[in-house]
C-alpha positions in Angstrom: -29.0 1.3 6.3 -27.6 -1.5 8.5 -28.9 -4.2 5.8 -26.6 -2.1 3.6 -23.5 -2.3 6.2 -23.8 -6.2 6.4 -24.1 -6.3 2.8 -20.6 -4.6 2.1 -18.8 -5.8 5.1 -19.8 -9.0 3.7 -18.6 -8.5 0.4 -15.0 -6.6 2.1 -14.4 -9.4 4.2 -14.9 -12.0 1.5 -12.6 -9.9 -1.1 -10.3 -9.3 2.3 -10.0 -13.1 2.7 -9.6 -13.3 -0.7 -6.9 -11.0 -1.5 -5.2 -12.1 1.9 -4.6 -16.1 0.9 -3.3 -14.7 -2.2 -0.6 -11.8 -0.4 0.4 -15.0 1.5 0.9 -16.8 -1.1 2.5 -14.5 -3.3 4.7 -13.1 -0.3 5.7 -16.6 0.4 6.5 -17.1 -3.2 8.5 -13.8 -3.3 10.2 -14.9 0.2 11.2 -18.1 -1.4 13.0 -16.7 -4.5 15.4 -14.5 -2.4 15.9 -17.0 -0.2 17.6 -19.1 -3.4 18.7 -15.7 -4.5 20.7 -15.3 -1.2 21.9 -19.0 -1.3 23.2 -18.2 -5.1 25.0 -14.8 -4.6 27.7 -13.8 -2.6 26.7 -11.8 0.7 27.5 -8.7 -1.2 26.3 -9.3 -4.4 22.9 -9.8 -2.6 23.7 -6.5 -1.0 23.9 -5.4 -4.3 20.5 -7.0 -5.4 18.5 -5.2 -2.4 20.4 -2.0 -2.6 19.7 -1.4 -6.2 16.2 -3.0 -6.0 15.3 -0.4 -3.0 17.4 2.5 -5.2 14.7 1.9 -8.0 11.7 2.4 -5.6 13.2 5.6 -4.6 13.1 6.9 -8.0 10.0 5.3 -8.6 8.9 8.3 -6.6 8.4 10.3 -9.5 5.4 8.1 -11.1 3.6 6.3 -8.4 1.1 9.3 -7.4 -0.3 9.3 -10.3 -0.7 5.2 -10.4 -3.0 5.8 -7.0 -4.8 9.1 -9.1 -6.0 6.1 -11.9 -7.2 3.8 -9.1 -9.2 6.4 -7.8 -10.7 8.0 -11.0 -11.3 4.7 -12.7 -13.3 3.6 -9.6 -15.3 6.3 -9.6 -17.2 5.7 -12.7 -18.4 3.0 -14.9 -18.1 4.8 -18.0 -16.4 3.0 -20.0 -15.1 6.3 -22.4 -14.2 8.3 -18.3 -11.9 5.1 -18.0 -10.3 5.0 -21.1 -9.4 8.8 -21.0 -8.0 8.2 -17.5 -6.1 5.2 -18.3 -4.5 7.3 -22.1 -3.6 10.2 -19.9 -2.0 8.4 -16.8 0.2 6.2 -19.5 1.3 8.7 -21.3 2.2 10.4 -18.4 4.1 7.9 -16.4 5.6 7.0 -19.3 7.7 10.2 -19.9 8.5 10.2 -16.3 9.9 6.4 -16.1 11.8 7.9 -19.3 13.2 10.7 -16.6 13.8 8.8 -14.2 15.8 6.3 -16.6 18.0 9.6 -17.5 18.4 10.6 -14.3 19.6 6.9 -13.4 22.0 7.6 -16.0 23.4 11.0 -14.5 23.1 9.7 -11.1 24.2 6.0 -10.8 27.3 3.9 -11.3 25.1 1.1 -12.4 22.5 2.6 -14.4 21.4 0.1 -17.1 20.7 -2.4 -14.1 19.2 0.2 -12.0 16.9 0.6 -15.2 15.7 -2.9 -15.6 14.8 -2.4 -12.0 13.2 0.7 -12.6 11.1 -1.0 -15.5 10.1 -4.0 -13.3 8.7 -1.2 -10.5 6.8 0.7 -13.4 4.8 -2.5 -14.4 3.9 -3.5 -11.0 2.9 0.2 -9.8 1.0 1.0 -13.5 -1.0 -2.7 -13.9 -1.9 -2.7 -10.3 -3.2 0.6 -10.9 -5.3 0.1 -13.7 -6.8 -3.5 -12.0 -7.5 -2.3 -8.5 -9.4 0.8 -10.1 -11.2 -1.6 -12.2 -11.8 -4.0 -9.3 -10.8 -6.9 -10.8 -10.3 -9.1 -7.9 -8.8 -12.1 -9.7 -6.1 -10.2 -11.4 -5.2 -8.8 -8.2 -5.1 -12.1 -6.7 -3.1 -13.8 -9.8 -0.9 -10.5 -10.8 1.8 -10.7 -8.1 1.6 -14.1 -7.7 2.0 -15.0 -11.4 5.2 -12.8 -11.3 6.8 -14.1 -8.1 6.2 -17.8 -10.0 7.7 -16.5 -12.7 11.1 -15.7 -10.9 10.8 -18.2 -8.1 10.7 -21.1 -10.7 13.6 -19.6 -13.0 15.4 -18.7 -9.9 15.1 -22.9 -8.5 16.1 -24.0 -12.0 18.7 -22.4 -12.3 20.0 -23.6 -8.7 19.0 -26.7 -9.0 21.2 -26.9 -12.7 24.0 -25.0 -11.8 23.9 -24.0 -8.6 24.6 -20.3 -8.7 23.8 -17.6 -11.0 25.3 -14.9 -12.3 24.2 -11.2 -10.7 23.4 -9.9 -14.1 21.1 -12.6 -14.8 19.7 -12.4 -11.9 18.4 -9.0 -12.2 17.3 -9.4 -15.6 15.3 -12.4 -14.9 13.6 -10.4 -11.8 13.3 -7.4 -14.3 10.7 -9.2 -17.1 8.5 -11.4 -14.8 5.9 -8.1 -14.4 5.5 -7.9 -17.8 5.2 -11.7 -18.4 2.6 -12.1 -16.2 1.2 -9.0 -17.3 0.8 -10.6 -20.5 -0.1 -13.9 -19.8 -3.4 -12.0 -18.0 -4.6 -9.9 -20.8 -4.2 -12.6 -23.1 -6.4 -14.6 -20.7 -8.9 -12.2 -20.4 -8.1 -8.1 -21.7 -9.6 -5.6 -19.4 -12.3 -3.7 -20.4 -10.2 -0.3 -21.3 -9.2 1.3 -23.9 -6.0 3.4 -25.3 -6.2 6.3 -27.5 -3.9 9.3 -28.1 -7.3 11.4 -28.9 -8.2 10.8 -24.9 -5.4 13.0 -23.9 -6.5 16.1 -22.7 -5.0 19.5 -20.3 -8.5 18.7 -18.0 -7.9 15.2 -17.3 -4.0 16.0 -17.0 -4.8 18.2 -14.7 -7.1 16.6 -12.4 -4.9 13.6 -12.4 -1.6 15.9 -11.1 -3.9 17.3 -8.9 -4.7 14.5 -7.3 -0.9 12.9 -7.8 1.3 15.3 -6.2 0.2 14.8 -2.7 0.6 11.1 -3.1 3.3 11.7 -4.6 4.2 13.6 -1.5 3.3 10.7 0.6 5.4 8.2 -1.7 8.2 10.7 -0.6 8.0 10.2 2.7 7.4 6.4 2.4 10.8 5.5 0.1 12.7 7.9 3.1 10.8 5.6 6.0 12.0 2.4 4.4 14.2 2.2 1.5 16.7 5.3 2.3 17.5 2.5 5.4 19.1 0.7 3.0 20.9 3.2 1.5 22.0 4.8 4.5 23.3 1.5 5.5 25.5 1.5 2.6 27.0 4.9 3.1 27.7 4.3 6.5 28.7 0.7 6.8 28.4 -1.6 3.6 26.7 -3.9 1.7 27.1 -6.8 4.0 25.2 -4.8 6.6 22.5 -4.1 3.8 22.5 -7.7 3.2 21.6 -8.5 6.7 19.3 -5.8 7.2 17.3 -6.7 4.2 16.8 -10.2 5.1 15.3 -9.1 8.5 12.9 -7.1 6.2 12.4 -9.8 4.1 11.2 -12.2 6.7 9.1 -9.1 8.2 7.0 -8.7 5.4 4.7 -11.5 6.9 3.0 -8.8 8.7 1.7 -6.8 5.4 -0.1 -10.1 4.3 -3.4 -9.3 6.3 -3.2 -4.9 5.7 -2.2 -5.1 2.1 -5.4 -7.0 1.6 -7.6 -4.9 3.1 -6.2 -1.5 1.8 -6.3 -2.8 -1.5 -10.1 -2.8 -1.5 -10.4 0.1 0.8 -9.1 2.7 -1.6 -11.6 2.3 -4.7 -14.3 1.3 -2.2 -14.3 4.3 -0.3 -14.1 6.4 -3.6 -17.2 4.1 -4.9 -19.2 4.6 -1.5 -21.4 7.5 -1.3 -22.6 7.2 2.1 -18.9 7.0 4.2 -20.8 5.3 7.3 -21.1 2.0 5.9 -17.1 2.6 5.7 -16.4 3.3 9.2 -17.0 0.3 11.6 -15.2 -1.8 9.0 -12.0 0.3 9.1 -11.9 0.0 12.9 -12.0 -3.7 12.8 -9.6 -3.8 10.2 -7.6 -2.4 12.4 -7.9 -4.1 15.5 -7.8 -7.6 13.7 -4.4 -6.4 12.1 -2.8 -5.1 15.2 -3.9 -8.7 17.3 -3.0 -11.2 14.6 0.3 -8.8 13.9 1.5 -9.1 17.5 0.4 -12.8 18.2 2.8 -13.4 15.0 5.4 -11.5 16.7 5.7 -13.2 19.3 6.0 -16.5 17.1 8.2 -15.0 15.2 10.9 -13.8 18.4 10.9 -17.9 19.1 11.4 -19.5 16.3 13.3 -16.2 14.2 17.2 -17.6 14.4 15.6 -21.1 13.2 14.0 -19.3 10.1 16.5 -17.6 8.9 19.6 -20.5 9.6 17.2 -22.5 7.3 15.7 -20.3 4.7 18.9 -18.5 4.0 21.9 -19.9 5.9 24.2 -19.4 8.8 25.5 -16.6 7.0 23.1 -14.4 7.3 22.0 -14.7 11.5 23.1 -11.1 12.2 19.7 -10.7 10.4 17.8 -11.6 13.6 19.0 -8.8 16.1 16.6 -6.6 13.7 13.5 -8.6 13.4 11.9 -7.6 17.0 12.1 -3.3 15.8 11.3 -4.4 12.0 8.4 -6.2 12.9 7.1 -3.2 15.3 7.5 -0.8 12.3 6.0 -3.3 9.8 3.1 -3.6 12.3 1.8 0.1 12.8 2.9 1.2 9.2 0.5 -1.7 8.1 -2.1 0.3 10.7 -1.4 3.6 9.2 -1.6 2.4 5.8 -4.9 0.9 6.6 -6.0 4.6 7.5 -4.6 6.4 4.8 -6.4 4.1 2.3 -9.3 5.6 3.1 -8.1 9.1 3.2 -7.2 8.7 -0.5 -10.6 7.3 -1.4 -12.0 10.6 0.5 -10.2 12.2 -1.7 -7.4 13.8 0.4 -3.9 12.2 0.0 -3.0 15.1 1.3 -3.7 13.8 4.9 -1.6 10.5 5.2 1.3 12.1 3.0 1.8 15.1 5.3 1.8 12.5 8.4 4.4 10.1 6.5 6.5 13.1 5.6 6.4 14.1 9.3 7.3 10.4 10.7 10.2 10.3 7.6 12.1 13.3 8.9 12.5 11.3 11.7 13.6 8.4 10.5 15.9 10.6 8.5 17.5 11.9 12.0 17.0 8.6 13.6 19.3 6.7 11.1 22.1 9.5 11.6 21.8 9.3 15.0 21.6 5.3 15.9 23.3 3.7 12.9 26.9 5.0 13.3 26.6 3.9 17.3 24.5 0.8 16.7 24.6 0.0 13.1 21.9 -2.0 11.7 20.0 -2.3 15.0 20.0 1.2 15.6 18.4 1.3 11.6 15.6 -0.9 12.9 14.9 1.2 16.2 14.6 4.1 14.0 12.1 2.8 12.0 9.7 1.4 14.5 9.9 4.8 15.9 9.2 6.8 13.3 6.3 4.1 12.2 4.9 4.1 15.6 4.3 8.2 15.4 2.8 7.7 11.7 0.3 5.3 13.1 -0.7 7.1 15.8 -0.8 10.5 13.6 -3.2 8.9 11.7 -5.3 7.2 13.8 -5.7 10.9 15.5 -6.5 12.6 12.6 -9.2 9.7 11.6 -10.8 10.1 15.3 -10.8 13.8 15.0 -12.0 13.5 11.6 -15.2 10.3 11.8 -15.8 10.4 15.4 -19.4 11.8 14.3 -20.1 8.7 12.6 -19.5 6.1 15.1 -21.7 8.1 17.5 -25.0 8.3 15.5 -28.0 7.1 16.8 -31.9 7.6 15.9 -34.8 6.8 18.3 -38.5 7.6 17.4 -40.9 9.3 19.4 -44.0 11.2 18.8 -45.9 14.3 19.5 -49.3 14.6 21.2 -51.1 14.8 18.4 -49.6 10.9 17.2 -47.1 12.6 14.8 -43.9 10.6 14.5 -40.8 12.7 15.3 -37.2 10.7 14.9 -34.2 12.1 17.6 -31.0 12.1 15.6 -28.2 12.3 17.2 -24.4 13.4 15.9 -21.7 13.9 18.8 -24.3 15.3 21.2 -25.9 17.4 18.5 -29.7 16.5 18.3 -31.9 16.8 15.4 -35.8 16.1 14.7 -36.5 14.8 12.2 -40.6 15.3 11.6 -42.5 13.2 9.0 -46.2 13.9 8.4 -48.5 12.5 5.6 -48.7 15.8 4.1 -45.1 16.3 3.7 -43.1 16.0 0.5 -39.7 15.6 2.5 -38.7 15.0 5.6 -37.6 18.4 8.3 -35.0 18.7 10.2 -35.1 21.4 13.4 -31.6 22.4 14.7 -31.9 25.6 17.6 -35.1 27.1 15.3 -33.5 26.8 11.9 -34.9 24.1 9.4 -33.4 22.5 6.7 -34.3 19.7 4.0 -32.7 15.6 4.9 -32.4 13.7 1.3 
């Protein structure tokens, strides 16, 4: 068993590493093209950019669950014809809803072909990264995002290099078709092994896959409330400037999802692959505790040199930005812990779990923004945030304690009776079992107080 631990933390931490470099990368990327984004709109129009761009993910509510439901069916299996029928049924699905939620842009929205574009651009990254992290396909989830943010950083420089500014329009449509380009540019590479076909669709695997769905669903729910409702918020109650500012101190903040977006992209379809959940729990831990020291030695980095990233990489302009990065970075940092725990909640199977603790830690937020952002505006957005992500993080890593604390606290010792029979101690949170193995035996026995019953 331990020979199987070190085998699989090997392989996470190699795939970890792996996927990390590449969320650098592709976060840097991304960082870079709204920095030139910023430099080529007006502070407002940028507004405009994030507000609309964080307005999309809010709808995007409707089809994500069931985005997570594929990664964790697909990973399941390696049946090719289980994966097809997953992948027919989760398509068709999501694609009726990104055709409601286009309507309801249209019912709801004074902007609602650009808020569709947007919405299109979210489907593609929430559907492909789906499919590929089911399908553990570790160099299109290294190349996908990264492809995409190329995509739009290098049109994005081009164009400010040429012209130096760019109209809003543009912009977003540009941002819009990079998914589906590198989407593209992937399967023509190298097409995954799936298949679609309108005779896979079926009320079973429908059903299973709503099942699964709605609590993440849930979950998605309360994450769009913890994070882009901010932005929203800040628009009702003070204006787009305010959104502008506030976004690039969650722009720059993102740095601290590099290291927990890796590991949670593995953990998910990992956990769902692993039969035995030990080998799973040690490896969470550290995940953990790696994330939390690297995230707060990067804060403090980050408090020192903040006002001289952000005069460079987006102007003088935008400096308000930095009276938010201390509270952004404390939310980024324990709602990159709590993530790390909820992965493997969904990969037990119960989504249920992290989605009723984000919901919880949303309502919050919800009150917090009320509260602070009419008495201290953007800051008081921030402060409400790193609250509300603090309670999620330590939610979660109660219920995982309350939940796993068996596991860490097995141990097996050997002893034997007076006739030289081998008997193994196995113990579970103070709860002893023997364990007697004989010649003549076909199985091993376990005794608990007098009763007996059969260890696989």
């Amino acid at each position: 068993m331990n020979f199987g631990i070190y085998k699989m933390k090997k392989e996470l931490i190699k795939n970890t590493t792996l996927l990390t470099l590449s969320n650098f990368l592709t976060r840097f990327v991304g960082l870079a093209f709204f920095i030139v984004l910023a430099r080529m709109l007006s502070v407002e129009n940028y507004g405009s950019f994030r507000y609309l761009l964080s307005l999309s993910l809010t709808y995007s509510i409707l089809f994500t669950g069931f985005t997570v439901a594929l990664t964790k069916y697909i990973s399941e299996t390696k049946n090719k014809k289980t994966r097809s029928e997953f992948f027919s049924n989760s398509l068709v699905i999501t694609l009726i809803l990104l055709f409601v939620t286009i309507l309801l842009s249209f019912l709801l929205n004074e902007n609602p072909l650009l808020l569709s574009l947007f919405l299109f651009a979210s489907y593609i990254d929430f559907f492909y990264i789906g499919l590929i992290r089911g399908l553990l396909n570790y160099k299109k989830l290294t190349f996908f995002k990264l492809t995409e943010n190329l995509i739009q950083f290098i049109i994005m420089l081009l164009a400010y290099l040429i012209y130096k500014e760019i109209n809003f329009i543009t912009a977003v449509i540009f941002f819009a078709f990079s998914g589906i380009i590198s989407l593209l540019i992937l399967e023509l590479i190298r097409k995954s092994e799936i298949k679609f076909s309108l005779k896979f669709i079926s009320k079973d695997k429908v059903k299973t896959l709503s099942k699964y769905a709605l609590p993440v669903m849930l979950g998605a729910v309360g994450w769009e409330l913890m994070f882009n409702l901010n932005a929203i918020f800040i628009k009702l109650l003070l204006n787009l400037e305010e959104v502008a500012f506030y976004s690039v101190g969650r722009t720059i903040t993102q740095v601290f999802t590099f290291l927990p977006l890796a590991i949670t992209t593995i953990m998910m379809p990992k956990v769902s692959q692993t039969k035995n959940k030990l080998k799973i729990v040690r490896y969470t831990k550290y995940a953990v505790i790696v994330n939390l020291v690297v995230s707060f030695l990067g804060l403090f980095i980050l408090l020192i040199i903040g006002k001289q990233v952000i005069n460079i990489a987006f102007g003088s302009a935008y400096l308000q930005a930095y009276n938010v990065l201390f509270y952004l970075s404390l939310g980024q940092i324990f709602i990159a812990s709590y993530l790390i725990y909820g992965s493997v909640w969904q990969g037990l199977g119960k989504p249920i779990v992290p989605s009723l603790i984000l919901l919880f830690a949303c309502i919050i937020n919800i009150v917090g923004n009320l509260i602070l952002i009419p008495s201290h505006g953007i800051v008081g957005a921030s402060i409400s945030t790193a609250i509300s992500s603090f309670i999620a993080f330590i939610s979660s890593l109660s219920a995982s304690i309350s939940s796993v604390s068996f596991q860490d606290s097995y141990s097996a010792a050997e002893i034997r009776t007076a006739a030289g029979e081998p008997l193994t101690v196995i113990t579970y949170s103070s709860k002893r079992f023997l364990a007697l193995s004989t010649k003549s035996a076909s199985s091993s026995l376990a005794f608990d107080m007098g009763n007996v019953c059969v260890i696989e």
